[in-house]
C-alpha positions as CSV (number, residue, x, y, z in Angstrom):
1,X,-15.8,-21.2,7.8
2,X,-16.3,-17.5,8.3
3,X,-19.8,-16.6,6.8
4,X,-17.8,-13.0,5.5
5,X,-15.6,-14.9,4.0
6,X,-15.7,-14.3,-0.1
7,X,-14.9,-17.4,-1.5
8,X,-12.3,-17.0,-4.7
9,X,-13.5,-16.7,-8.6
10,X,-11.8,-19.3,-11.0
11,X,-12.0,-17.5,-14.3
12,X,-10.7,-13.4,-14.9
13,X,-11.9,-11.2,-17.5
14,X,-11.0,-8.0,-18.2
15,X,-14.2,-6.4,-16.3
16,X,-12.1,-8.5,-13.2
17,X,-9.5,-5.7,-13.6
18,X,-9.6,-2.1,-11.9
19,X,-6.9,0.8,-12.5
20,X,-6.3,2.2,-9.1
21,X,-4.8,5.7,-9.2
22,X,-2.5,7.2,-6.4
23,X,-4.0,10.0,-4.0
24,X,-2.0,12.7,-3.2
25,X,-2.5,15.7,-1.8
26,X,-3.6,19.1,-3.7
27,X,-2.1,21.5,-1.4
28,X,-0.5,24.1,-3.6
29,X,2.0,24.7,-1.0
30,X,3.9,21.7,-1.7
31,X,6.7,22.3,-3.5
32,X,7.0,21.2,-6.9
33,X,10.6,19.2,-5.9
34,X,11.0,17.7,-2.6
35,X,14.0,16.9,-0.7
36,X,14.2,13.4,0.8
37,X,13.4,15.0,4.3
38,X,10.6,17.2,2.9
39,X,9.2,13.9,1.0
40,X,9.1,11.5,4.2
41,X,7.9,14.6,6.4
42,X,5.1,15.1,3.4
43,X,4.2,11.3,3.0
44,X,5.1,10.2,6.9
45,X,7.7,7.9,6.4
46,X,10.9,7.7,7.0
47,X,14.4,8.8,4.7
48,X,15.2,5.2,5.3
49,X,12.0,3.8,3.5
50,X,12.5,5.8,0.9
51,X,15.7,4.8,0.3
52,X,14.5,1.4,0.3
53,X,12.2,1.6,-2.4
54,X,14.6,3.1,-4.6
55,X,16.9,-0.2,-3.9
56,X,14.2,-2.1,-5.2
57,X,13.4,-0.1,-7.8
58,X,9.9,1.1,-7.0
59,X,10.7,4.8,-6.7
60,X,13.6,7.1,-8.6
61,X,15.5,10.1,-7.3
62,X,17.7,12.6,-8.6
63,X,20.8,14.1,-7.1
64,X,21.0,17.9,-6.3
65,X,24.3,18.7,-4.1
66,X,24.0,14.7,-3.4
67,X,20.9,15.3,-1.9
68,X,17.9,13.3,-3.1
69,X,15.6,14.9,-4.8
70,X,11.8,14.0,-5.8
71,X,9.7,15.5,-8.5
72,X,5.7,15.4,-9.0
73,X,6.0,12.1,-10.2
74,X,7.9,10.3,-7.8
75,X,5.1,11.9,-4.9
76,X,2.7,10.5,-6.8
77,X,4.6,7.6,-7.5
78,X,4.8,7.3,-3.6
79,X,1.8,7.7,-2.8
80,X,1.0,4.3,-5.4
81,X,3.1,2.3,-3.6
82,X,2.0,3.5,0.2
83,X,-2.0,2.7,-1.2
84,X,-0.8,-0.4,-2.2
85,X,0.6,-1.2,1.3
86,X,-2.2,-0.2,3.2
87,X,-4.6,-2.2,1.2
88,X,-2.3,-5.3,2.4
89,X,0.0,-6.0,-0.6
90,X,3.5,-7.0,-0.8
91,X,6.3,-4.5,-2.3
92,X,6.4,-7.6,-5.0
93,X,2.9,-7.3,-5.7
94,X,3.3,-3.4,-5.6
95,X,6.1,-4.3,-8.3
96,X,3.7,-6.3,-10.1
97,X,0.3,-4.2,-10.1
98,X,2.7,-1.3,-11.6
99,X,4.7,-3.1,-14.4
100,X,1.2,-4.5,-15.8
101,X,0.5,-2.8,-18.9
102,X,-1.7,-2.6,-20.9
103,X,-2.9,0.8,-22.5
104,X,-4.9,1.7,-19.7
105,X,-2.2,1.7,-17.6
106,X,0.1,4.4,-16.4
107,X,3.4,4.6,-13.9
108,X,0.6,5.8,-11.3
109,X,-2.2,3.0,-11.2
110,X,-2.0,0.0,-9.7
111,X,-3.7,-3.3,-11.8
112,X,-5.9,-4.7,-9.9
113,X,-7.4,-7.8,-10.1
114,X,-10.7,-9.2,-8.7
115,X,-8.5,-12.3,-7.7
116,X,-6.5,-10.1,-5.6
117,X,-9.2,-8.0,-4.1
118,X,-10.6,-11.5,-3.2
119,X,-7.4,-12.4,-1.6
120,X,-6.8,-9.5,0.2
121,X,-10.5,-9.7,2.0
122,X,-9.8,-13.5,2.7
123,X,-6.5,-12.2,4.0
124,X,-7.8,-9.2,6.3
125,X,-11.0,-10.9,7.5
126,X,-8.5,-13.8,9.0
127,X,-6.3,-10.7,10.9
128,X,-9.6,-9.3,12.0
129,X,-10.5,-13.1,13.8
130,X,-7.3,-13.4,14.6
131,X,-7.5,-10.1,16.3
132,X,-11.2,-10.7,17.9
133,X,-9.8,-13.8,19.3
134,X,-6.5,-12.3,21.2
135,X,-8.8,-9.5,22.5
136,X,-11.1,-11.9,23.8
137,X,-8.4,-13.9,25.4
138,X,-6.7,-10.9,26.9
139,X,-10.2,-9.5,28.2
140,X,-10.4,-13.2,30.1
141,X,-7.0,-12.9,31.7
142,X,-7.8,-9.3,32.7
143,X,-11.1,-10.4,34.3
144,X,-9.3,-13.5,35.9
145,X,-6.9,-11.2,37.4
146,X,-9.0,-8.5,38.4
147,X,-10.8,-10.9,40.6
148,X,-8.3,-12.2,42.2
């Protein structure tokens, strides 16, 4: 077994549970509505992605002209669900983190659990070996070839 591997908690309290707010960015240039383009140019993604959270029901626009249109909340909505992705979790688990309320909560935290955290270092530390061991392996059939 890994050594830096965190081994999982059976029991979760409420100190187990952190409120993770979206960043966004605090340029007062931004303008206060974004078109679809303007939002995936802002955030880098693409008008397809955010069409796709809208189908599943992660992210709401309105229509201007039948263009999409996205207020402060949706960017900061966005900008929730793209944290939540680059810490490793699923759209579903996106889905999840934001329904969970609970006072605390608000549409732009995500619940986190100390199970998950857990679960998401378990899960990154194994694409970090994984990833050692295909470099490794490349390196040696580099070197084999190089010396050919």
């Amino acid at each position: 077994m890994n050594p830096r591997l965190v081994e999982p908690t059976a029991a979760l309290s409420d100190a187990d549970v952190i409120w993770i707010d979206a960043e966004t960015s605090a340029e007062d240039d931004v303008p206060a509505i974004l078109s679809i383009r303007e939002m995936a140019e802002e955030f880098d993604v693409t008008p397809r992605a955010l069409r796709f959270y809208e189908s599943k029901g992660l992210l709401q626009s309105r229509r201007q002209n039948g263009i999409r249109m996205y207020g402060p909340a949706e960017q900061q909505h966005l900008a929730l669900i793209l944290k939540g992705r680059r810490l490793g979790f699923t759209l579903a688990e996106i889905a999840q983190m934001i329904d969970a309320r609970n006072g605390r909560a608000s549409r732009h935290a995500l619940r986190l659990t100390r199970q998950k955290c857990l679960d998401q270092i378990v899960m990154f530390e194994q694409q970090i070996s994984d990833a050692l061991a295909a470099v490794a392996e490349l390196r040696r059939i580099h070197t084999s070839l190089c010396c050919q």
